[in-house]
N, C-alpha and C positions, 0 to 999 in steps of 0.2 A: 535542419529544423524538424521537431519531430509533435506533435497534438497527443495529448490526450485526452481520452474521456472515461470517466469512471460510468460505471453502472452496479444495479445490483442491491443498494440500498434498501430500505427499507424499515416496517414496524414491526419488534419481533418482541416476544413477553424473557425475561430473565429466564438463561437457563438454555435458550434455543440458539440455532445459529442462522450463519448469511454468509454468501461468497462472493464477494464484492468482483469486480473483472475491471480493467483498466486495458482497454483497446489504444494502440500507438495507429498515427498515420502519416504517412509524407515524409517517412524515413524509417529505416531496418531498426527494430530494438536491441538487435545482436549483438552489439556494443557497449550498451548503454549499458550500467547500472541504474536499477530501480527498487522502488520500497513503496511505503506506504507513511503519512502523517495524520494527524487528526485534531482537531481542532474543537473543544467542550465550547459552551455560552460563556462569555467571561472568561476565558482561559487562555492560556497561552497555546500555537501550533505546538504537537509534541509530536516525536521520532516514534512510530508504530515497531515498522520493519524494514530489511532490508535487505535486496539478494544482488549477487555479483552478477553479470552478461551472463557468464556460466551454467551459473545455476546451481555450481558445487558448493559457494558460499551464502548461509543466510545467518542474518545476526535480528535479535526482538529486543524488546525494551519488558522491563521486567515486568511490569503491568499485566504485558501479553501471553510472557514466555508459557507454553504450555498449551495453551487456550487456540494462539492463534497461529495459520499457516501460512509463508508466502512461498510464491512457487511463479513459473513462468513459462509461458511454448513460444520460444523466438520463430517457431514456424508461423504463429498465428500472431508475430505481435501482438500477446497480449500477455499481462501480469494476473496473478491472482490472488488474493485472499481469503482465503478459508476460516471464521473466525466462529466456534463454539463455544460453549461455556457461555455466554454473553451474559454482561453483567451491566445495571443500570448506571452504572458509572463509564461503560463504554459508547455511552451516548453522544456521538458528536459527528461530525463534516466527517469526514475522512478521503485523502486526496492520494491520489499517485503521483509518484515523482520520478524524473530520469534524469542520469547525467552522464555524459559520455564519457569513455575510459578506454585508455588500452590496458586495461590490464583485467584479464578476464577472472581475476580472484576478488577483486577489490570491491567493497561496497562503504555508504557513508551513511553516519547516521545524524547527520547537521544539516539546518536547515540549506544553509547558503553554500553547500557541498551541489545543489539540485539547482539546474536552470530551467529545469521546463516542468511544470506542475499543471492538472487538470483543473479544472474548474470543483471538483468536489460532488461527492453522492453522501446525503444525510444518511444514519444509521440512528435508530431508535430504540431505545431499550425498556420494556416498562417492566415494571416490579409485580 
């Protein structure tokens, strides 16, 4: 069993950035694959990012690509998000997600791929 909680969140004006942090507890994250989803008013959850145990694999969703970083310190069970460029359309929930794997290359970008999800840190974007 593993918790998480995002942090990090925030109101930030178009253009600026934010580095969201997703703290694991009550189990190693060294295992897990993890990413990121995010969720608009009215919208559907959508696939942000995603990084293998490793850390050698990371894959984004084209929205992102470019703009935004994930990255991860299995010494510090914690994930990261580096997200620049921030644009008023990136406005939404945005959650952490893990799922355990032995295969230290592998990462998922579907929803029902993740069984443990955080509760969510809002991100603001205004124009």
């Amino acid at each position: 069993q593993v918790e998480l909680v995002e942090s990090g969140g925030g109101l930030v004006q178009a253009g600026g950035s934010l580095r969201l942090s997703c703290a694991a507890s009550g189990r190693g994250i060294s295992t897990f694959s993890m990413g990121w989803f995010r969720q608009a008013p009215g919208k559907e959850r959508e696939f942000v990012a995603a990084i293998s145990w490793s850390g050698g694999n990371t894959y984004y969703a084209d929205s992102v690509k470019g703009r935004f970083t994930i990255s991860r310190d299995n010494a510090k069970n914690t994930l990261y998000l580096q997200m620049n460029s921030l644009k008023p359309e990136d406005t939404a929930v945005y959650y952490c997600v893990a799922a355990w794997t032995i295969s230290g290359s592998a990462y998922y970008t579907r929803k029902n791929d993740y069984n443990y999800w955080g509760p969510g840190t809002q991100v603001t974007v205004s124009s």
